[in-house]
C-alpha positions in Angstrom: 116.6 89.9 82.8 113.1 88.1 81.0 116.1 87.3 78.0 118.4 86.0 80.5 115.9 83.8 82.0 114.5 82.2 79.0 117.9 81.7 78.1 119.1 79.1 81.0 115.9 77.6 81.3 116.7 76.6 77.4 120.1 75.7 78.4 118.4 73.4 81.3 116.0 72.0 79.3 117.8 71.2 76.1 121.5 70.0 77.0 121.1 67.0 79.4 118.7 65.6 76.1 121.1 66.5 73.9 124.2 65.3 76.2 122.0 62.1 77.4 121.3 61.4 73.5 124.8 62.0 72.3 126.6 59.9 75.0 124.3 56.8 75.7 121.5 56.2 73.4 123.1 57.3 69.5 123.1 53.6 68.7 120.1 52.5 70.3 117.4 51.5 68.2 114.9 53.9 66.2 112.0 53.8 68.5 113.8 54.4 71.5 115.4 57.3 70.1 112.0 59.2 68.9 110.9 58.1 72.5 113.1 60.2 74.2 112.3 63.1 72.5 108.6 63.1 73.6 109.0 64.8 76.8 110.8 67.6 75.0 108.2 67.9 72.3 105.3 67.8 75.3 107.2 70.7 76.8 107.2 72.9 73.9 103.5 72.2 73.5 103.1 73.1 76.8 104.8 76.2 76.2 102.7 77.0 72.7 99.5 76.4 74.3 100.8 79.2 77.2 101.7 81.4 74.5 99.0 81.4 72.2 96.3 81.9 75.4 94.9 78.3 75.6 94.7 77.5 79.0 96.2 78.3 82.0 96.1 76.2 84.8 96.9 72.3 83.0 99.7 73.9 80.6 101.6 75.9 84.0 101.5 73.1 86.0 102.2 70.5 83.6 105.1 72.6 82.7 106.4 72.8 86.3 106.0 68.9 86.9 108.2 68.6 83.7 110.5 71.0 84.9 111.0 69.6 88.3 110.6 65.9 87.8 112.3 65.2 84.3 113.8 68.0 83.8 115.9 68.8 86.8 117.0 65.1 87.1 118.4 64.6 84.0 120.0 68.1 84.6 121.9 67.2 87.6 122.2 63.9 86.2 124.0 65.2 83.0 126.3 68.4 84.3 127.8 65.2 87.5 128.3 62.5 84.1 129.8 65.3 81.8 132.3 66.4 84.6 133.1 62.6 84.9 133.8 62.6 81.2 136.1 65.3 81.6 137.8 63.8 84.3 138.5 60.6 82.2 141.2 62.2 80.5 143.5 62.4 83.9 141.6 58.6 84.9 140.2 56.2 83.3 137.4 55.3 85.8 136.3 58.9 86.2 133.7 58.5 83.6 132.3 55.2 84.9 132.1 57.1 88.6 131.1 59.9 87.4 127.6 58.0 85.7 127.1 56.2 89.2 126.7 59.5 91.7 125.1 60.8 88.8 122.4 58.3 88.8 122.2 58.6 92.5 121.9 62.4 92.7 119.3 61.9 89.6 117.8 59.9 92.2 117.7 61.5 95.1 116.3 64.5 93.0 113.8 63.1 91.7 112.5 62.0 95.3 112.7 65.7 96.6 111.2 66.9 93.5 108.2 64.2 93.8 107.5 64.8 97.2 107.5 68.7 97.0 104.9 67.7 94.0 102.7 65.4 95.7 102.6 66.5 99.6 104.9 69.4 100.2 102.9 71.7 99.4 100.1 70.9 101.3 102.6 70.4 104.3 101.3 73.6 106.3 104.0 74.7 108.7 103.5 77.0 112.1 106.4 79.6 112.3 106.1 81.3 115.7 108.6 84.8 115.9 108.5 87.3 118.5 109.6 90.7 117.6 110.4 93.0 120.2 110.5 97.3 119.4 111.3 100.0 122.0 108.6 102.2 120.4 105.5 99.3 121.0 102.7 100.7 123.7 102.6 99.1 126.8 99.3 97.9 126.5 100.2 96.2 123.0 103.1 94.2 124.9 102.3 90.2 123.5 99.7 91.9 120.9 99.8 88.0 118.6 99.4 88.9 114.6 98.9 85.9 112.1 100.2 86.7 108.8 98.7 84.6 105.9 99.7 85.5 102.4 99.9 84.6 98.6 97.0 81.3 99.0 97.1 81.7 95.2 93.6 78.9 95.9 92.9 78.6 91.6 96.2 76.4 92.2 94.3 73.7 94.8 91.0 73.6 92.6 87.9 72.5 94.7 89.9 71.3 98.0 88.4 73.2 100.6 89.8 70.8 103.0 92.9 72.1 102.6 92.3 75.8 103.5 89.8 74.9 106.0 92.7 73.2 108.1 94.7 76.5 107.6 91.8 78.5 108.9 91.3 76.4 111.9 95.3 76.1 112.3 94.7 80.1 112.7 91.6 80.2 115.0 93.2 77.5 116.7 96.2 80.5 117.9 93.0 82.8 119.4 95.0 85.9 117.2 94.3 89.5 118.3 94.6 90.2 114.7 95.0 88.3 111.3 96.6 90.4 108.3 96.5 89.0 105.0 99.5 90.5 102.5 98.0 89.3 99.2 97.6 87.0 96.1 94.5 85.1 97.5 93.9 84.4 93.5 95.8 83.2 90.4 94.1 85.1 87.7 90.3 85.3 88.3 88.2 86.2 91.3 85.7 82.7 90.3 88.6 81.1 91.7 87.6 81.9 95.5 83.9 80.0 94.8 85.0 77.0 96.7 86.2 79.1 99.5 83.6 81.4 100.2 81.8 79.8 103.3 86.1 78.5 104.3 87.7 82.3 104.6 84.4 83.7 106.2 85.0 81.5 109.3 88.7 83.2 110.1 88.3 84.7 113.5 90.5 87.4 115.5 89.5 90.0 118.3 90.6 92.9 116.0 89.4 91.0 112.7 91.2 90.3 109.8 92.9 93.2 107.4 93.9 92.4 104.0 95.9 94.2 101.0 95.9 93.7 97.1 99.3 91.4 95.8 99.9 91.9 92.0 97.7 89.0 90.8 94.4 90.4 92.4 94.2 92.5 89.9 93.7 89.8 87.5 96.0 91.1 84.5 97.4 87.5 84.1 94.0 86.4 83.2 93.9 84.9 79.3 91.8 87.0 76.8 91.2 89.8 78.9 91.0 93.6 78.5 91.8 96.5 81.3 88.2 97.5 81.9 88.1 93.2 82.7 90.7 93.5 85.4 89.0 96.2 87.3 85.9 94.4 87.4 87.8 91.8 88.6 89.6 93.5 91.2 86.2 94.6 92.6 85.2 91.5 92.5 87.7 90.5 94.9 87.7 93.2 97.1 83.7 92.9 97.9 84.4 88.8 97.8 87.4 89.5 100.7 84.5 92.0 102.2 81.7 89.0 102.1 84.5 87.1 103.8 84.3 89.9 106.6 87.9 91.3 106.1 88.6 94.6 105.9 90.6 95.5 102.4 92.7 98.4 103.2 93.4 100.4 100.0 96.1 102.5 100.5 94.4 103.6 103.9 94.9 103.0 107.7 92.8 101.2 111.0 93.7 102.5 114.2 93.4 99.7 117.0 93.5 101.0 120.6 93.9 98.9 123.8 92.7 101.3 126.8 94.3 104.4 126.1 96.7 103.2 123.9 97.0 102.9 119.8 99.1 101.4 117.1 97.5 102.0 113.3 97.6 99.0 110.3 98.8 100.7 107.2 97.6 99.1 104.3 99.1 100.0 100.6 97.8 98.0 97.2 100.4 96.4 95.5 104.0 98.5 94.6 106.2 96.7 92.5 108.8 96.8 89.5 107.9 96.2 86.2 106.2 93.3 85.3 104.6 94.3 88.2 101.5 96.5 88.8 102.2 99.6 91.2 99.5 101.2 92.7 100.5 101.8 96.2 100.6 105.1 97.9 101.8 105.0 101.3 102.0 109.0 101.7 97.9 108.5 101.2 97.9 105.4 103.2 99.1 107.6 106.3 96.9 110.2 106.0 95.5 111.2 109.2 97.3 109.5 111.1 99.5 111.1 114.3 103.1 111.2 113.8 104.1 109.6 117.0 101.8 106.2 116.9 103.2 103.1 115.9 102.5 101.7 112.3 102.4 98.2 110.5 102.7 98.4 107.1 100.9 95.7 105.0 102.5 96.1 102.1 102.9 93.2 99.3 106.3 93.1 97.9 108.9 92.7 100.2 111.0 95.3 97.9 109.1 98.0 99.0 111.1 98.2 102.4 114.2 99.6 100.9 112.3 101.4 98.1 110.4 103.7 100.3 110.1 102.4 103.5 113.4 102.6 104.9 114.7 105.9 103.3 111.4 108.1 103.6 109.3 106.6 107.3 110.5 105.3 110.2 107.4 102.6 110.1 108.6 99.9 112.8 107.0 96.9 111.1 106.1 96.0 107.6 104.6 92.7 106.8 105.0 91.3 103.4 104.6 88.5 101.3 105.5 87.8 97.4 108.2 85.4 97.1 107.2 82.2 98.1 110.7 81.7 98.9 110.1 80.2 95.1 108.2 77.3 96.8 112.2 75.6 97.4 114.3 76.0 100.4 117.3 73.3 101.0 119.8 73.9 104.4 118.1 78.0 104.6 118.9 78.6 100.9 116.6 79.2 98.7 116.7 80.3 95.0 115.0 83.3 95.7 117.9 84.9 97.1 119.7 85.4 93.7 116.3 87.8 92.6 115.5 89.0 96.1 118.0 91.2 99.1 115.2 89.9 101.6 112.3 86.7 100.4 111.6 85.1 103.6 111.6 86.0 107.4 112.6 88.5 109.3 114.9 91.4 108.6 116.5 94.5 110.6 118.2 97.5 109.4 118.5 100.7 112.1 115.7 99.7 114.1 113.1 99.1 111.3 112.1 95.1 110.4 110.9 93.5 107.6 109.3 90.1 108.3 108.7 87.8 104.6 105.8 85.3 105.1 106.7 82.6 102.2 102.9 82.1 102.0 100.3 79.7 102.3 99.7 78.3 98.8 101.6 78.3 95.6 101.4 79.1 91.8 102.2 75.7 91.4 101.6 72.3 92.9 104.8 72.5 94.5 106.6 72.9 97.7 110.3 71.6 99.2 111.5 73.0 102.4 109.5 76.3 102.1 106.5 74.8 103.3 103.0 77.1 103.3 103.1 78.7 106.1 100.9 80.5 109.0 103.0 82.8 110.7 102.2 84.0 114.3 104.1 87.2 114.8 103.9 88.5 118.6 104.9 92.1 119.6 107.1 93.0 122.5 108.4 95.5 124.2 111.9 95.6 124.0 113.8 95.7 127.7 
């Protein structure tokens, strides 16, 4: 799959240069052709620098800003131009049509791309969804859960401003509970200093629960060593502690309403390789009665129909992960073609799945899957 990938990205980044260089600018002058291979040679810097462990930040997001507004452009603009050329065998104004909706869709790209870049994804959206179960306790009937997941804050530097509007976006919904499903870091706990006094100020009745998303535990940090990343872990879990949250580690909270209970299940992170897996739901569970109604907090979304679905009959599991990969167009988003289920809510035989896309990014970059606080209120079913 990793061989696959690096594959069409190469094919994406080298043939519209090659096609663009071939077909319009072989007899410009000298200059202009060493010019146009700059952007090419800055990417492959960009990639060297990743790849030899000198930075981490600049070089990924760099990267992505390439990718997304030169890249992609000349792309689209290169695969609508080339299918013109093709055409001008059956008519010979295929080719000279074929270069004008490709500048336009270059265009219009390029206007998504620098939007998503600039203030999409810092365009926080509200998604409200009631989910209604047959099993819920009466006394949890309009019980209102705010989901916030994968802030990945190392990617929005110092701007407090930013998560201190999501926080009060949260209070604002007076939440009986606020879960959050992971990846509040890049790559290094130091990343939450600008946040501390910001995530302490979350408020709900029941308090807010968190879980461990594969980059808490800090393995993508450069230059470090295992015995680093378990510091580092700690050092999130007692920063999310100082916050006031709750860090469930492959445990449980029971919350009762008069006479009547539903438990949060909390698992660290269980994924496929790259991934780390450290979740243990059967531990998670322990003590816990066989008729009360669970939430799962669990990470990856492909947990559900790992182990969810075929070994518990847990109601609810709330998950995070995907991002939607930070790009939704008309409900589609490339995330589908890696993921069954990456963003919303899902149903199979009575058990759901609901996919926050998450509140910040890896990258400064968002289109159509805006970051998201998601209010999720409980029913009982009729």
């Amino acid at each position: 799959m990793i061989i696959v990938t690096v594959l069409v990205i190469a094919f994406v980044v080298l043939f519209p240069d090659f096609y663009i260089y071939s077909t319009f600018l072989n007899q410009c002058s000298l200059a202009v052709r060493l010019l146009w291979w700059l952007p090419l040679a800055f990417m492959i810097c960009l990639i060297l620098s990743q790849a030899f462990g000198i930075g981490y930040s600049f070089p990924l997001r760099a990267f992505f800003l390439m990718l997304t507004c030169v890249v992609l452009p000349k792309f689209l603009f290169a695969v609508v131009s080339a299918l013109g050329k093709l055409l001008g065998a059956f008519s010979p104004t295929a080719f000279t049509v074929g270069n004008v909706v490709a500048a336009l869709v270059a265009v219009l790209s390029l206007g998504c791309f620098l939007y998503g870049a600039v203030w999409g994804w810092k365009r926080i959206s509200l998604t409200d969804k009631t989910i209604a179960f047959e099993q819920l306790p009466p006394s949890f009937d309009g019980y209102k859960i705010v989901q916030l997941s994968d802030l990945h804050v190392g990617t929005y530097g110092t701007d407090a401003a930013y998560f201190k509007k999501m926080v009060d976006m949260v209070n604002a919904q007076q939440p009986d509970l606020v879960v959050f499903t992971g990846d509040i870091v890049n790559s290094d706990p130091k990343e939450l200093d600008p946040f501390m006094h910001v995530f302490s100020e979350l408020r709900a009745k029941d308090g807010v629960l968190s879980v461990i998303g594969n980059h808490d535990y800090c393995t993508y940090a450069v230059g470090t060593k295992p015995a680093d990343h378990v510091r580092m872990l700690q050092d999130i879990i007692d920063r999310e502690t100082g916050f006031g949250w709750k860090v469930l580690l492959n445990e449980n909270r029971i919350i009762k309403r008069g006479n009547d209970s539903i438990a949060i299940v909390g698992v660290e992170n269980v994924g496929r390789p790259p991934f780390p897996s450290k979740g243990d739901l059967k531990k998670a569970q322990e003590g816990l009665n066989d008729g009360v109604f669970k939430v799962l907090l669990s990470h990856d979304p492909t947990h559900w129909r790992r182990e969810t679905l075929p070994d518990t009959e847990i109601p609810l599991q709330l998950s995070g992960h995907t991002h939607a990969m930070q790009f939704k167009v008309f409900g589609w988003s490339p995330s589908s073609l890696t993921y069954t289920e990456w963003g919303g809510l899902y149903e199979s035989d009575g058990q759901k799945l609901f996919i926050s896309t998450g509140g910040g990014g890896n990258v400064p970059f968002r289109f159509g899957a805006w970051p998201e606080v998601a209010v999720l209120t409980l029913k009982c079913a009729q």
